[in-house]
Backbone as CSV, one residue per row, in Angstrom:
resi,resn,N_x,N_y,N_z,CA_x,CA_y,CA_z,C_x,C_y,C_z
1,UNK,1.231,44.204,36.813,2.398,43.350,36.802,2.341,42.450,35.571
2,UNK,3.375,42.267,34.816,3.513,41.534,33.799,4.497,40.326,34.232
3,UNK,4.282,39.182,34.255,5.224,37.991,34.266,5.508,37.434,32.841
4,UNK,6.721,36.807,32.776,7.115,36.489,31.525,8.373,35.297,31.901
5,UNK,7.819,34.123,30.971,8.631,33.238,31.117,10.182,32.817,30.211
6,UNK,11.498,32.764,31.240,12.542,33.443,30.523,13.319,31.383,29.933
7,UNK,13.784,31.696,28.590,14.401,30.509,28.535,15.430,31.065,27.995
8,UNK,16.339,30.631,28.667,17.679,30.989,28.477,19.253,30.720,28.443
9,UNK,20.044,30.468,27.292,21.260,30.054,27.369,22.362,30.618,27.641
10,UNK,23.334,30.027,28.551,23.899,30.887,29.163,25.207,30.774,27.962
11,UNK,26.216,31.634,28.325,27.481,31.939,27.511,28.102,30.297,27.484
12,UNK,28.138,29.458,28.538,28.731,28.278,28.514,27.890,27.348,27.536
13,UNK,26.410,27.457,27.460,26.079,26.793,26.371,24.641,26.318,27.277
14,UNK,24.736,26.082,28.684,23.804,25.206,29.430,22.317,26.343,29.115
15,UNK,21.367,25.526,29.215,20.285,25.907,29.032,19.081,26.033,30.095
16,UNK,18.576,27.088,30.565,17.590,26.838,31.766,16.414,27.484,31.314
17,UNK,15.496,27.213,32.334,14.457,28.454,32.353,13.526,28.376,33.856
18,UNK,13.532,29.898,34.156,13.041,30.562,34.985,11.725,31.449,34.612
19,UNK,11.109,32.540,35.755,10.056,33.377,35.794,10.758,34.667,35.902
20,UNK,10.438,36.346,35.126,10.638,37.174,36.059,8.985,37.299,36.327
21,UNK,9.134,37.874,37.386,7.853,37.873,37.797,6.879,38.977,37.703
22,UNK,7.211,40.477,37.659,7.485,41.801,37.440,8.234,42.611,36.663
23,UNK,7.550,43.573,35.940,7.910,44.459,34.925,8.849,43.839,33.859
24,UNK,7.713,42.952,32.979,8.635,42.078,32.336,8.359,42.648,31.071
25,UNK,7.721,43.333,30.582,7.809,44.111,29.309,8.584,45.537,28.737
26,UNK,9.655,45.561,27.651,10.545,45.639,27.602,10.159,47.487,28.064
27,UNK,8.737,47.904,27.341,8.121,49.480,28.371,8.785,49.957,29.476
28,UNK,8.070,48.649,30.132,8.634,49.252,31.311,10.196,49.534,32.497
29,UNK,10.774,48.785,31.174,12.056,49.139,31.583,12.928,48.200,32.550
30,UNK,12.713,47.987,33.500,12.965,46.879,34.604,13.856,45.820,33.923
31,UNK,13.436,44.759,33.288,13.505,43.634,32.683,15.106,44.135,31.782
32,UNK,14.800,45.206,30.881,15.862,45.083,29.941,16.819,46.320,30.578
33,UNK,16.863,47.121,31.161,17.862,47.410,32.085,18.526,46.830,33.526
34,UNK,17.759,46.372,34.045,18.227,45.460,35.081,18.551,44.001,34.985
35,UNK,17.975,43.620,34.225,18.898,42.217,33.361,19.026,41.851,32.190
36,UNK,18.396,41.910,31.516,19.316,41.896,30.102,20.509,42.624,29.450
37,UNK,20.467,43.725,29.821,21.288,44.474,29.420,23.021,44.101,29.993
38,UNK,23.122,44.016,31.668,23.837,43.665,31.992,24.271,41.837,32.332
39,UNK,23.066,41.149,31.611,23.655,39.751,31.407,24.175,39.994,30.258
40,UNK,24.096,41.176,29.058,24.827,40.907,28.150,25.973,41.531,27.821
41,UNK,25.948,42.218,29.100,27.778,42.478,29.187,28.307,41.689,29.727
42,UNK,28.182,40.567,30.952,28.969,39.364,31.369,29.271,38.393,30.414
43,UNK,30.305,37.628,30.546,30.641,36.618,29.685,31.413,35.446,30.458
44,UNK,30.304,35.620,31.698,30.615,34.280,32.827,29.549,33.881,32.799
45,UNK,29.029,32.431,32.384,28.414,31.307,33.034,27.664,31.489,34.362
46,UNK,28.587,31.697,35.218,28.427,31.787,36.959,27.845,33.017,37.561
47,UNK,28.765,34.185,36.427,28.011,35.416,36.640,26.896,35.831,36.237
48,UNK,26.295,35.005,35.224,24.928,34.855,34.618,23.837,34.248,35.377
49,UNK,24.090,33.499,35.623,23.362,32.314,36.936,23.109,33.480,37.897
50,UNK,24.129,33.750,38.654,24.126,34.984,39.768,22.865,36.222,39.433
51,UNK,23.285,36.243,38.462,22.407,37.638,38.225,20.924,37.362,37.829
52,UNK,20.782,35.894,37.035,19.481,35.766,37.273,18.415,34.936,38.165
53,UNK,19.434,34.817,39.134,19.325,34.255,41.113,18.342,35.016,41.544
54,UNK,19.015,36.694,40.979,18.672,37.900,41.779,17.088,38.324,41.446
55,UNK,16.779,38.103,40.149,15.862,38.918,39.363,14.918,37.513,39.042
56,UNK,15.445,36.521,38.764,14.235,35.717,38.502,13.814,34.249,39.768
57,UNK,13.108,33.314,39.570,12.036,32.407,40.425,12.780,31.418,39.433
58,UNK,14.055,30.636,39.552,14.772,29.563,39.257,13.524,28.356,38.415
59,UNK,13.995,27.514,37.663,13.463,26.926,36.919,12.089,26.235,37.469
60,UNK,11.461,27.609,37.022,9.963,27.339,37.266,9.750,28.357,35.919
61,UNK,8.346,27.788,35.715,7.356,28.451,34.483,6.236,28.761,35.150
62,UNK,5.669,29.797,34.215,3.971,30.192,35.025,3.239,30.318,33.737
63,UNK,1.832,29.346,34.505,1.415,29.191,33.321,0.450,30.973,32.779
64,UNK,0.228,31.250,33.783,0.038,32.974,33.371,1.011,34.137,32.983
65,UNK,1.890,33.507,32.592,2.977,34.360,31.998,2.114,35.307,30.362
66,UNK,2.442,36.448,30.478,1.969,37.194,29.242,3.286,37.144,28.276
67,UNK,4.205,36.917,28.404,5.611,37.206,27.605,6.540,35.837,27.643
68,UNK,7.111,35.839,26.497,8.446,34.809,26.557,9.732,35.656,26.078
69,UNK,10.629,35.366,26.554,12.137,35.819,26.512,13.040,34.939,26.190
70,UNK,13.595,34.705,24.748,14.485,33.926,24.218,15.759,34.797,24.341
71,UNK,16.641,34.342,25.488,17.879,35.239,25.611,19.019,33.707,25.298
72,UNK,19.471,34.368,24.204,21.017,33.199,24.137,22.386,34.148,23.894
73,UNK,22.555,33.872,25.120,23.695,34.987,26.342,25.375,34.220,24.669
74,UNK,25.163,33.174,24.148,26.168,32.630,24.058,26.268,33.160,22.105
75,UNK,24.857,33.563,21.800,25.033,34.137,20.184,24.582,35.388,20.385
76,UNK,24.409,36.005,21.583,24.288,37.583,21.968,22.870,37.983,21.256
77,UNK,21.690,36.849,21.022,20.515,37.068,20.928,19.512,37.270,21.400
78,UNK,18.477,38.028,20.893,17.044,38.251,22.737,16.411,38.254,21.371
79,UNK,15.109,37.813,21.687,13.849,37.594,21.090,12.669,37.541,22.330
80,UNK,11.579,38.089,21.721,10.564,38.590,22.850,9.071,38.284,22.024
81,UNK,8.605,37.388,22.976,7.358,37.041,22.232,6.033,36.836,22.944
82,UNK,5.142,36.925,22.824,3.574,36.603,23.566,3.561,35.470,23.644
83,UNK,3.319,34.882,25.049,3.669,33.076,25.315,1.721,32.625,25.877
84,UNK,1.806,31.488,25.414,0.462,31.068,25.714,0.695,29.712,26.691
85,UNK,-0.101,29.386,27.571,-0.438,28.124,27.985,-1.231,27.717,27.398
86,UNK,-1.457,25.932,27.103,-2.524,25.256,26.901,-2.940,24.134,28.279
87,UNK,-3.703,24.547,28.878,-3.766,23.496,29.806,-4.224,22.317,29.886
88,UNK,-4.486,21.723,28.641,-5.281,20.371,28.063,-4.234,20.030,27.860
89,UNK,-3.356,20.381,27.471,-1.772,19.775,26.874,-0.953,20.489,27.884
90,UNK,-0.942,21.022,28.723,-0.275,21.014,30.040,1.584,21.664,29.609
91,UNK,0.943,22.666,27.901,2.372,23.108,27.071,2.183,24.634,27.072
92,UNK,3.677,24.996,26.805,3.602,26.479,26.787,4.136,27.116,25.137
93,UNK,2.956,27.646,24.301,3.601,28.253,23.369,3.623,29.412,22.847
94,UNK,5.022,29.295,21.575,5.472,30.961,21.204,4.173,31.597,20.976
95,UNK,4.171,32.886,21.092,2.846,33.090,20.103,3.498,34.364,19.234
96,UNK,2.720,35.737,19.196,3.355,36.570,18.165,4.705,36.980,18.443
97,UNK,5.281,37.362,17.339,7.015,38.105,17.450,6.745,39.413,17.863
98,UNK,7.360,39.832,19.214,7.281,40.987,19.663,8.572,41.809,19.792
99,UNK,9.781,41.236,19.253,11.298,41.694,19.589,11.285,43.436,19.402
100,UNK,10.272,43.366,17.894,10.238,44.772,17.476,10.370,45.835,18.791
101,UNK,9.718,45.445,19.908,9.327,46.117,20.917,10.516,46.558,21.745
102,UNK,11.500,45.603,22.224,12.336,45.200,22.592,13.495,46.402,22.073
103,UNK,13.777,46.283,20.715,14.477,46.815,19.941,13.983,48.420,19.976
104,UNK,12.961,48.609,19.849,12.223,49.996,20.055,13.089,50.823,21.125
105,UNK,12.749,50.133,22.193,13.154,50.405,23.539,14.602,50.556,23.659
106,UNK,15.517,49.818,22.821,16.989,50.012,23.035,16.781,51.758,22.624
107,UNK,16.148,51.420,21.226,17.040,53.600,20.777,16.237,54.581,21.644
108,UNK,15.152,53.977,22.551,14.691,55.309,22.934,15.813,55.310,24.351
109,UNK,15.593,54.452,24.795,17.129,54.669,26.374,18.327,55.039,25.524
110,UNK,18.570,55.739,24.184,20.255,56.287,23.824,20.564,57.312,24.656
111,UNK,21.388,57.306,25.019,22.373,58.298,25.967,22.666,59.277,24.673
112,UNK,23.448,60.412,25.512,23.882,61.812,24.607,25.270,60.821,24.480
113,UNK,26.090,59.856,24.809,27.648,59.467,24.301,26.716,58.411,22.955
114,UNK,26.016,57.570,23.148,25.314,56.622,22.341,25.084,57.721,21.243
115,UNK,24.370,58.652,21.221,24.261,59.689,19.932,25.357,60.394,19.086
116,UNK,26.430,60.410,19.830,27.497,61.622,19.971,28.227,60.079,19.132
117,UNK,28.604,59.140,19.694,29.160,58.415,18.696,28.847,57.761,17.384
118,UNK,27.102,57.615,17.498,26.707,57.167,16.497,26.785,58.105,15.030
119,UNK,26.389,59.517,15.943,26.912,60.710,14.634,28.010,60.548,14.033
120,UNK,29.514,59.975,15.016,30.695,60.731,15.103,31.125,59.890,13.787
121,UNK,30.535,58.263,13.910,31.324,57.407,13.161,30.057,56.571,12.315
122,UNK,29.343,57.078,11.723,27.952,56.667,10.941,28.158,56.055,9.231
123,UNK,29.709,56.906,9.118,29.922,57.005,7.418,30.680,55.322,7.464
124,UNK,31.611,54.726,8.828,32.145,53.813,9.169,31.327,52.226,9.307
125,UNK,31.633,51.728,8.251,31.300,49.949,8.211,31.997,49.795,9.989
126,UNK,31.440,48.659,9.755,31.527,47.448,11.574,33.365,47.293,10.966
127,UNK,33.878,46.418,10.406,34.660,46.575,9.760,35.559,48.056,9.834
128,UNK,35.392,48.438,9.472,36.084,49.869,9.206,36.450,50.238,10.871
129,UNK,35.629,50.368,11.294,35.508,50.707,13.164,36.700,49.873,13.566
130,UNK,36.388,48.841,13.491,37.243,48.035,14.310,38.258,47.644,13.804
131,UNK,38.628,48.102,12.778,40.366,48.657,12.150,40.660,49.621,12.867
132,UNK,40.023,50.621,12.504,40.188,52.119,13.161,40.284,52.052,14.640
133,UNK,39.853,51.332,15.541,40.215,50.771,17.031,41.620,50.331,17.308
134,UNK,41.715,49.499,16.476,42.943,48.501,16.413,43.927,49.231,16.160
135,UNK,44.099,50.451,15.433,45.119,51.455,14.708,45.242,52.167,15.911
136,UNK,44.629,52.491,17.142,44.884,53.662,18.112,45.320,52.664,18.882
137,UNK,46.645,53.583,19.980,47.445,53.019,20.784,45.990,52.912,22.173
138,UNK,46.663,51.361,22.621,45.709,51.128,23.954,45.131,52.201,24.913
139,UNK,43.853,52.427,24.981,43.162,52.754,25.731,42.960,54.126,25.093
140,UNK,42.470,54.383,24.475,43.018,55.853,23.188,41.268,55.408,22.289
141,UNK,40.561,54.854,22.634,39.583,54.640,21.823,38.473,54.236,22.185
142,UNK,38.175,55.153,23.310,37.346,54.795,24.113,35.479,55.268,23.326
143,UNK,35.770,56.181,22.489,34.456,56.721,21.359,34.426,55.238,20.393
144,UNK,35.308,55.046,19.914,34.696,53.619,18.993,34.401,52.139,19.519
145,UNK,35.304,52.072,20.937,34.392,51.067,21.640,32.922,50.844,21.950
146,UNK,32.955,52.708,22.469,31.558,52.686,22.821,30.426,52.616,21.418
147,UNK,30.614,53.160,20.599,29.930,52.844,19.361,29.930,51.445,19.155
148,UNK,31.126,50.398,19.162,30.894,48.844,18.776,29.834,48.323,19.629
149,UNK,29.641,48.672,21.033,29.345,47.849,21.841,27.952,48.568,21.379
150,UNK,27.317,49.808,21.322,25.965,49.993,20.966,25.703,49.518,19.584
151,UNK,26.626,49.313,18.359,26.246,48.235,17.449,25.854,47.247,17.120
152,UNK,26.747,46.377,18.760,26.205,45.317,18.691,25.341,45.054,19.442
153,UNK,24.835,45.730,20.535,23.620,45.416,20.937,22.632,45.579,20.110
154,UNK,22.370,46.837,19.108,21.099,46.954,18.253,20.802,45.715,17.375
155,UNK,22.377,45.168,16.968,22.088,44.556,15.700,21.285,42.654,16.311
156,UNK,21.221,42.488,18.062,21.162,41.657,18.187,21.467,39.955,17.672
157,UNK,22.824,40.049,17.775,23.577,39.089,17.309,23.614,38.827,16.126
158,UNK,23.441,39.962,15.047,24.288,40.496,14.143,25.689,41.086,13.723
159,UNK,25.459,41.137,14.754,26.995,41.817,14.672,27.660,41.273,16.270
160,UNK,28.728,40.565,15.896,29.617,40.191,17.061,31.202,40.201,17.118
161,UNK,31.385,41.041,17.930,33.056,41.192,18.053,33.706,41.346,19.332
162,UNK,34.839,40.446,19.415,35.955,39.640,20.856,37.429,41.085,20.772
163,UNK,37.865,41.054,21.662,39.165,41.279,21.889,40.036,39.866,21.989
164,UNK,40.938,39.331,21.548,41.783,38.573,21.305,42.958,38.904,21.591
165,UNK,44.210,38.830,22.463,45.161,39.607,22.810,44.825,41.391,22.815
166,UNK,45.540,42.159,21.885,45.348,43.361,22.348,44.496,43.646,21.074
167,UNK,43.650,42.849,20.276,43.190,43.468,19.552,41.869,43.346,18.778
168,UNK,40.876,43.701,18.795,39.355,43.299,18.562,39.772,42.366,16.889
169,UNK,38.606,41.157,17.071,38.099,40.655,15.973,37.089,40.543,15.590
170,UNK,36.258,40.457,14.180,35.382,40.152,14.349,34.729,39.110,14.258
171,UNK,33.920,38.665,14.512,33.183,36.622,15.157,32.244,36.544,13.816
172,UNK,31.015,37.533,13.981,30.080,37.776,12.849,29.842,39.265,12.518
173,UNK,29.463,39.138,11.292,29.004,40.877,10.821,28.128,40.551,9.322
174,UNK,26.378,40.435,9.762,25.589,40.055,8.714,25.406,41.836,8.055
């Protein structure tokens, strides 16, 4: 069992931190398919809270935590790092950058649509895509959505883009 202590901002801005307590390394899967992944498709506050009701031990820390989880639900960032206690100083700190890991783990879970689009539209800037979205009549573009949304998860809040009435913008694109 791996525990890992999560600090985390939600889409509204508020800031908490909790425990997961189990399969908290991004390996084993648990952690970043069962909540990260789908806290970072919500873009409720409440529905964020909810979901990590389910999966994590509410604002508590352990001081045997092997992992830290910098999730900011609100700049669509995750950072993953080796967390230390000091118990003379009664503090918990970062220790090495492990996101690499994290990120690893997104391309090996690609689906055959995640491949099939990344082939389809590879020659296409972030930019370019989301013209090319905007140009097809509603609901007609369901291959370049799915490509934006696996863009922007890889690029971890590198790349960020809203629907605004009927039509995507983009927020950031480093």
């Amino acid at each position: 069992m791996t525990r890992s202590n999560l600090y985390i901002t939600l889409t509204g801005g508020e800031f908490l931190k909790c425990v997961a307590d189990s399969s908290s390394a991004p390996e084993q899967g648990y952690i970043v398919e069962e909540l990260i992944l789908p806290l970072l498709a919500l873009r409720d506050p409440d529905e964020e809270l909810e979901l990590l009701r389910e999966h994590c031990t509410m604002d508590e820390q352990r001081s045997n935590a092997d992992y830290r989880w910098e999730i900011d639900l609100a700049a669509r960032i995750i950072r993953f790092y080796e967390e230390s206690y000091h118990e003379a100083k009664d503090t918990f700190k970062k220790g090495l950058d492990l996101t690499g890991r994290y990120l690893s783990y997104l391309k090996k879970i690609e689906t055959d649509t995640d491949k099939f689009t990344k082939r389809q539209f590879k020659y296409l800037s972030n930019k370019e895509l989301v013209g090319r979205a905007n140009g097809l009549p509603d609901l007609k573009w369901d291959d370049e959505a799915h490509e934006l949304r696996r863009r922007s998860l890889v690029a971890n809040g590198g790349f960020i883009y809203r629907m605004k009435g009927s039509h995507l913008v983009i927020i950031k694109d480093e």
